[in-house]
C-alpha positions in Angstrom: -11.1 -61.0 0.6 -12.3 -57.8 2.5 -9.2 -57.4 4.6 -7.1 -58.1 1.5 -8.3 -55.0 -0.3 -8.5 -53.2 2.7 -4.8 -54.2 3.9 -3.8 -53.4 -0.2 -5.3 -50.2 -0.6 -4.3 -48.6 2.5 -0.9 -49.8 1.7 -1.1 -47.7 -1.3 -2.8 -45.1 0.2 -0.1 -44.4 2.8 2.8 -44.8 0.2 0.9 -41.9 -1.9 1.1 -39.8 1.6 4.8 -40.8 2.0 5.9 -39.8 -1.3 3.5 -36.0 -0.6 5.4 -35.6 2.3 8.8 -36.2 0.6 8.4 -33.8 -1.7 7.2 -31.3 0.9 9.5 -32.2 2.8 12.4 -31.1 0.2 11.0 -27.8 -1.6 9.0 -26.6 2.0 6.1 -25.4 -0.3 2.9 -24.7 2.0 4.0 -27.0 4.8 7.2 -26.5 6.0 9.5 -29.1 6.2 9.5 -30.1 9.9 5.9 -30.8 9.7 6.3 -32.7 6.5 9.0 -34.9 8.1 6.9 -36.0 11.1 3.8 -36.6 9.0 5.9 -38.9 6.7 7.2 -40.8 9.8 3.5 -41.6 10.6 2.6 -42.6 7.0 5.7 -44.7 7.3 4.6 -46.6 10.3 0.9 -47.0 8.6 2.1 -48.2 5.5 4.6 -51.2 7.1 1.6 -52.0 9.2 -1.1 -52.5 6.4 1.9 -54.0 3.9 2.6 -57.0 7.0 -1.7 -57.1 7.2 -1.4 -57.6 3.4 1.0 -60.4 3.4 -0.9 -63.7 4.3 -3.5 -62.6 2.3 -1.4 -62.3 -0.7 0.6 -65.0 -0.2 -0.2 -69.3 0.1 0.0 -71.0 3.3 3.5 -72.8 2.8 3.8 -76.5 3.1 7.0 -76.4 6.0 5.5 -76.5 9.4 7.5 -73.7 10.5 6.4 -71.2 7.5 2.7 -72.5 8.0 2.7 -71.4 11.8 3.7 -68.2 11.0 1.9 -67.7 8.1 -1.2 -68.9 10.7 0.3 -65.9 13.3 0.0 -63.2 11.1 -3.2 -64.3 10.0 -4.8 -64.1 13.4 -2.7 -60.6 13.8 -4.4 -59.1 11.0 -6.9 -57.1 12.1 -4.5 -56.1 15.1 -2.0 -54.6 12.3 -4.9 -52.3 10.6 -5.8 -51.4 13.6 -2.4 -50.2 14.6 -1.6 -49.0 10.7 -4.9 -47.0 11.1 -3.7 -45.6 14.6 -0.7 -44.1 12.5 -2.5 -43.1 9.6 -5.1 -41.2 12.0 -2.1 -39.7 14.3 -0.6 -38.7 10.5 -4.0 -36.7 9.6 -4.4 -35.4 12.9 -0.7 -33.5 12.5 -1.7 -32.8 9.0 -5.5 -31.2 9.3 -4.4 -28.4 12.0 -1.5 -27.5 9.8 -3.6 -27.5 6.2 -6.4 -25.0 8.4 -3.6 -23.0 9.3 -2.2 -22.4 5.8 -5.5 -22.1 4.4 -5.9 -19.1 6.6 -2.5 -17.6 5.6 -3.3 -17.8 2.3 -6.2 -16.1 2.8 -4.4 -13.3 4.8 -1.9 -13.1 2.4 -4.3 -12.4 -0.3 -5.6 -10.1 2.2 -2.6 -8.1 2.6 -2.4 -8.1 -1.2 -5.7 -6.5 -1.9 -4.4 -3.7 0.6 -0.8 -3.3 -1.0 -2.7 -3.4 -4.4 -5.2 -0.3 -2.9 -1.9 1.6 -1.9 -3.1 1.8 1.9 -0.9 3.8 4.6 0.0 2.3 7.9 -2.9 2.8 10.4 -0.4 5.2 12.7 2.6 5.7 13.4 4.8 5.1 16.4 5.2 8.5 19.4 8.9 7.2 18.8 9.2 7.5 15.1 7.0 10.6 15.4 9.0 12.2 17.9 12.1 10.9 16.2 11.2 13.3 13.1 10.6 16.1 15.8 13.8 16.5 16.7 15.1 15.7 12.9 13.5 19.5 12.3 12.9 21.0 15.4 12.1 24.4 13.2 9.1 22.7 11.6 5.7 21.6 13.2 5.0 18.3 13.3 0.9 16.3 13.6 0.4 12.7 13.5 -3.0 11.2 12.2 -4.7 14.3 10.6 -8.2 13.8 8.8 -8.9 15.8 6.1 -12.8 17.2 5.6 -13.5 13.6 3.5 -11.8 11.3 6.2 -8.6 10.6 4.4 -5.7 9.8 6.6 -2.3 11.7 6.1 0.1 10.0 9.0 2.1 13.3 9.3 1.5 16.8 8.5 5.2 18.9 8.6 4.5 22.7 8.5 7.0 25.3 8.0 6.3 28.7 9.6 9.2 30.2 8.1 8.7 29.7 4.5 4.4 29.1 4.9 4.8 26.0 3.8 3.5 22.1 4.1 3.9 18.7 3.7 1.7 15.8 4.1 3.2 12.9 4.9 1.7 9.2 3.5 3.8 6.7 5.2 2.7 3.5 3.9 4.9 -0.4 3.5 7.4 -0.3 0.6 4.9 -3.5 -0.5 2.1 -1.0 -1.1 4.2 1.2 -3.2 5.8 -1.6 -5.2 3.4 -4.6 -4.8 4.8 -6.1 -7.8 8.5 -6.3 -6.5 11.4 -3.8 -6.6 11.6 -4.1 -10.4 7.6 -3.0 -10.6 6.0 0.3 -11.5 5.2 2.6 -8.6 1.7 1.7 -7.0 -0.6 4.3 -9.0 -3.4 4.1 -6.6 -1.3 5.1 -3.6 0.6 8.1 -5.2 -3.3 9.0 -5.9 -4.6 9.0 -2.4 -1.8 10.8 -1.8 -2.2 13.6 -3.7 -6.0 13.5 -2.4 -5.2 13.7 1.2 -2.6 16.3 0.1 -4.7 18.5 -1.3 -7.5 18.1 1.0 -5.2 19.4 4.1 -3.7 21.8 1.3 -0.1 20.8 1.4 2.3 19.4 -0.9 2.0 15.5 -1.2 5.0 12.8 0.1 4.9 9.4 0.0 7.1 7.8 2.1 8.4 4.4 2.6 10.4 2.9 5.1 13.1 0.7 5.0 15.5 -1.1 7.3 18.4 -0.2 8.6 20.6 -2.2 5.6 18.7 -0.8 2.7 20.1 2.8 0.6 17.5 6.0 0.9 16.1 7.0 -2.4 14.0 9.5 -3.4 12.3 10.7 -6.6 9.4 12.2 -8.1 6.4 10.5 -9.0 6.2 9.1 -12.5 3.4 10.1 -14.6 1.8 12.2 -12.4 0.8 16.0 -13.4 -0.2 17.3 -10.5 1.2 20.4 -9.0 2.7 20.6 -6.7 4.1 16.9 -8.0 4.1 14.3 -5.6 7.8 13.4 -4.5 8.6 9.0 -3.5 11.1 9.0 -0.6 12.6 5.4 0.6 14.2 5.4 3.4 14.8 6.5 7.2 12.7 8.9 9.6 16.1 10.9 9.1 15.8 10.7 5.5 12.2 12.3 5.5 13.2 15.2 7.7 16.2 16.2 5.7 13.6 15.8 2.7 11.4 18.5 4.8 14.2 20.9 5.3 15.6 20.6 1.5 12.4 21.4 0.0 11.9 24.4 2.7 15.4 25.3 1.2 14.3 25.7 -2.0 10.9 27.6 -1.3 13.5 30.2 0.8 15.3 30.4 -2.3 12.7 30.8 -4.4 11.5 33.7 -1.9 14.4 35.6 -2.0 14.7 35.3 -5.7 11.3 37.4 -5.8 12.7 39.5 -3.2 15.4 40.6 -5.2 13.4 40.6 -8.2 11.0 43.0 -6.6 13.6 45.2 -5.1 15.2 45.1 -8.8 11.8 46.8 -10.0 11.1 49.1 -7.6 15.0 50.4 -7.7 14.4 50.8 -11.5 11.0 52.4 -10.8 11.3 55.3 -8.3 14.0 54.4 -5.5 17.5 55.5 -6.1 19.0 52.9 -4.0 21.0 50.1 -5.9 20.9 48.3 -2.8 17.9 47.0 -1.5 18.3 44.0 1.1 16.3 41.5 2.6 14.3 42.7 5.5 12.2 40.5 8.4 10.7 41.9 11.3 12.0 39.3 13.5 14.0 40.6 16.6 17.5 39.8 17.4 17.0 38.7 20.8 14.3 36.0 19.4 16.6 35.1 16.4 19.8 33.9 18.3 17.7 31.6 20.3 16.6 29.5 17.3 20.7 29.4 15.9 23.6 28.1 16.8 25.1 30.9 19.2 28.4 30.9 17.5 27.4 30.5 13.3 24.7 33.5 14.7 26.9 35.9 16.2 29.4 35.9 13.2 27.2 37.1 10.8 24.9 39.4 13.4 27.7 40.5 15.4 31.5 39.8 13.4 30.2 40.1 9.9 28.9 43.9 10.2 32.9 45.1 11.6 34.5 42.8 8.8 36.4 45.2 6.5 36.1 43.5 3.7 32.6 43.3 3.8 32.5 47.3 5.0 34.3 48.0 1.8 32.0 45.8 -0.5 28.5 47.0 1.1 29.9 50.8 0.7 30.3 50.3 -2.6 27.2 48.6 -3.4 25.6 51.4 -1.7 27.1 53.8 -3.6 27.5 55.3 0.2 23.6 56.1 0.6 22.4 55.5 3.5 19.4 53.1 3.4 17.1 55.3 6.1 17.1 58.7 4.8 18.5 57.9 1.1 21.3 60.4 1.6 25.1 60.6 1.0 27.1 59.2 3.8 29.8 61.6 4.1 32.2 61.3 5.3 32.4 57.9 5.2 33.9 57.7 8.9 30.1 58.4 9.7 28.9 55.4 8.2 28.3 51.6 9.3 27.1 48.5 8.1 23.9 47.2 9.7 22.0 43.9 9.7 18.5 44.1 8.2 17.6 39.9 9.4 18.6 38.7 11.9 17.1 35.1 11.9 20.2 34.2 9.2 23.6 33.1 10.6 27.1 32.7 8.9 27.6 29.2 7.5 31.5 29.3 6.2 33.2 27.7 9.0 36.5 29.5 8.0 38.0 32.5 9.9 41.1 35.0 9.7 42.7 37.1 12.3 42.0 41.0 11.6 43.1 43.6 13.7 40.2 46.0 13.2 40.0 49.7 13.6 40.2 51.3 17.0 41.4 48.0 18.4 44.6 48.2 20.6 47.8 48.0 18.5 48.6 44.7 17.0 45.5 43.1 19.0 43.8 40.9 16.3 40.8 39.8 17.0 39.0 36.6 14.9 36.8 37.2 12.1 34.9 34.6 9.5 37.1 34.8 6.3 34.5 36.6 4.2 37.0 37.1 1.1 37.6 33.1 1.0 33.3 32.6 1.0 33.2 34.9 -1.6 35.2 33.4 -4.0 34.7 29.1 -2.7 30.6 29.6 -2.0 29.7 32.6 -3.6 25.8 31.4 -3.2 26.5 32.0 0.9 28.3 35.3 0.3 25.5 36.2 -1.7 22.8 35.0 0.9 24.9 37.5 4.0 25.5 40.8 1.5 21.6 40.6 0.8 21.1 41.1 4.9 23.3 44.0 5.1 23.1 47.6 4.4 24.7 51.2 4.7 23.3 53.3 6.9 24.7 56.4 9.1 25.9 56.0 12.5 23.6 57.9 14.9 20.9 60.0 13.8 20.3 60.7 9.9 20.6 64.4 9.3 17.9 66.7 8.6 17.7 66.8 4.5 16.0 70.2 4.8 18.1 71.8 7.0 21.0 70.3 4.8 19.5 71.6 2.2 19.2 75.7 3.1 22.9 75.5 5.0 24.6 74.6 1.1 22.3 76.7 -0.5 23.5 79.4 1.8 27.2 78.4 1.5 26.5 78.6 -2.4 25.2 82.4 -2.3 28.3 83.4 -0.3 30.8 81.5 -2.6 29.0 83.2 -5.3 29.6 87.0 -4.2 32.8 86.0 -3.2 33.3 85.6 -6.2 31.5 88.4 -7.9 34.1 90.9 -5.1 37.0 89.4 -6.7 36.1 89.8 -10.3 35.0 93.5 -9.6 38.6 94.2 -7.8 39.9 93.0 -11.3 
């Protein structure tokens, strides 16, 4: 009686594992299917050995000599076929245990990992290759991995622009951090607020940054919801993406520079200074500025642009011819020239134009950057060249005061001049 429940119920038993192991082996949830496909085999094996245990238990001893004897055989084999069922069964958990332990302790990473994305964390560091990747990217910013602000927050990069005096901290951190609830979730708010922490602990201008593979699209955008100033800006996508990020929003900071420039200049021509031309001045030499540039785009604003007539004509004008060292007239205008006031700027309008220019050799033309086509396809470049030149005198400015005595002189002798000829009248 014993073996008979025994045999039935780990019959049952193993045909309850079987089906499991089906179904696992189907959908591959938690175990994957290979697993699930050998661990059904087993259960297999067990279950036809404790079924054949079961049978002469279950059924009468027949009357035919034949039946009987074998009926008698798997009597005495029963405990043989348990034990082998139970070798199976056992060789079943022993594939099954290590597996179960080892997706018990997934799960538990994966929740992990979640409780990370959920707190917004950045990556721990970043790679010298992706880090020297960006380097060359912008090689007119500076660039430090891994700074600490005075609280021990972690920005992974730390762009600074010399030019414009400005910077950006960098938190790099796994696009499942910033949208842990899928691509169709709000932006993680806790990591958009460590960054603006770290940001403003290292005094810089928050980016969060995520990467993405090679096959996904860049995207970029501000932060929603957040208030903070300056506002934290999302990009997704490549290390080349985040540099050309970098160098866009220097772009506007220049801009927004030489809007106060001109603004300023605009004020203080209004005010006291009878120049209606006031350009953009930097103190950097032209030696040091052509080796940051492109040698060609450099040389045909430093060098071409100044000789251009067209932009000769245009600067006079805006000048009203005065020269911008000694505020006096240029005259004649033969003694005049257009000079460059910064020289860390370089032409960007790829066109040119063959001029002959004056005192060239007859009919030698000589190629020049089509100024008159930039001014009326980019007129923002045009701008951005007329606002580094000026009007000033060719060699040495003449003495005002001297000037000054010499007409009043020439004025007292036109004026008895002309007092002699009305008294001969």
């Amino acid at each position: 009686m014993l073996l008979t429940v025994l045999s039935v119920s780990a019959t049952l038993l193993s045909l309850l594992l079987l089906l499991l192991a089906g179904h696992y082996a189907r959908h591959a949830g938690g175990l994957n299917a290979a697993l699930a496909r050998d661990f059904g085999y087993w259960q297999r094996g067990a279950a036809a050995f404790f079924a054949i245990g079961a049978l002469p238990q279950l059924i009468a001893r027949p009357e035919l000599e034949m039946a009987a004897a074998i009926h008698r055989g798997l009597s005495a084999l029963v405990p043989l076929l348990l034990l082998l069922g139970a070798v199976c069964f056992g060789a079943g958990l022993h594939k099954l245990i290590p597996a179960l332990k080892r997706y018990r302790a997934q799960r538990e990473q994966a929740q992990r990992q979640q409780q990370i994305a959920r707190r917004g964390g950045p990556y721990p560091q970043l790679s010298a290759e992706v880090v020297e990747s960006i380097r060359q990217c912008a090689p007119e910013m500076t660039l430090q991995a891994d700074r600490y602000d005075a609280a021990g927050r972690h920005a992974n990069l730390v762009i600074d622009s010399e030019e414009e005096q400005q910077r950006y901290v960098v938190y790099a951190l796994p696009r499942e951090h910033l949208l842990p609830d899928g691509d169709n979730g709000p932006v993680n708010p806790n990591a958009v607020q460590q960054a603006v922490e770290v940001a403003q602990g290292l005094e810089g201008r928050p980016i969060l940054w995520a990467p993405l593979s090679p096959q996904g699209s860049p995207v970029g955008y501000y932060a929603p919801g957040e208030t903070a100033e300056p506002r934290p800006y999302i990009i997704e996508g490549k290390d080349v993406h985040l540099a050309e990020l970098a160098k866009k929003f220097d772009l506007v900071a220049r801009s927004e520079r030489r809007r106060r420039e001109a603004r300023e200049a605009e004020r203080r021509a209004k005010e006291d200074d009878p120049r209606s031309h006031i350009p953009i001045r930097t103190e950097t030499r032209a030696e040091v500025a052509k080796q940051r540039h492109d040698r060609d785009s450099w040389e045909r604003f430093n060098i071409l642009a100044p000789r251009h007539p067209h932009i000769i004509d245009v600067i006079r004008r805006r000048t009203g011819d005065l020269c911008d060292r000694c505020l006096q007239q240029v005259v004649p205008e033969d003694n005049g020239k257009v000079v460059v006031t910064d020289h860390d700027h370089i032409c960007k309008n790829e066109a040119s134009v063959r001029i002959a220019l004056d005192g060239s050799q007859q009919g030698a033309a000589q190629t020049m950057p089509d100024c008159s086509q930039c001014h009326y396809e980019t007129p923002e470049l045009y701008e951005s060249c007329l606002s580094r030149l000026t009007w000033v005198h060719r060699g040495e400015c003449p003495d005002a005061e001297e000037d000054a005595e010499r007409d009043a002189e020439f004025d007292r002798r036109e004026k008895l001049a002309e007092l002699g000829r009305s008294l001969h009248q």
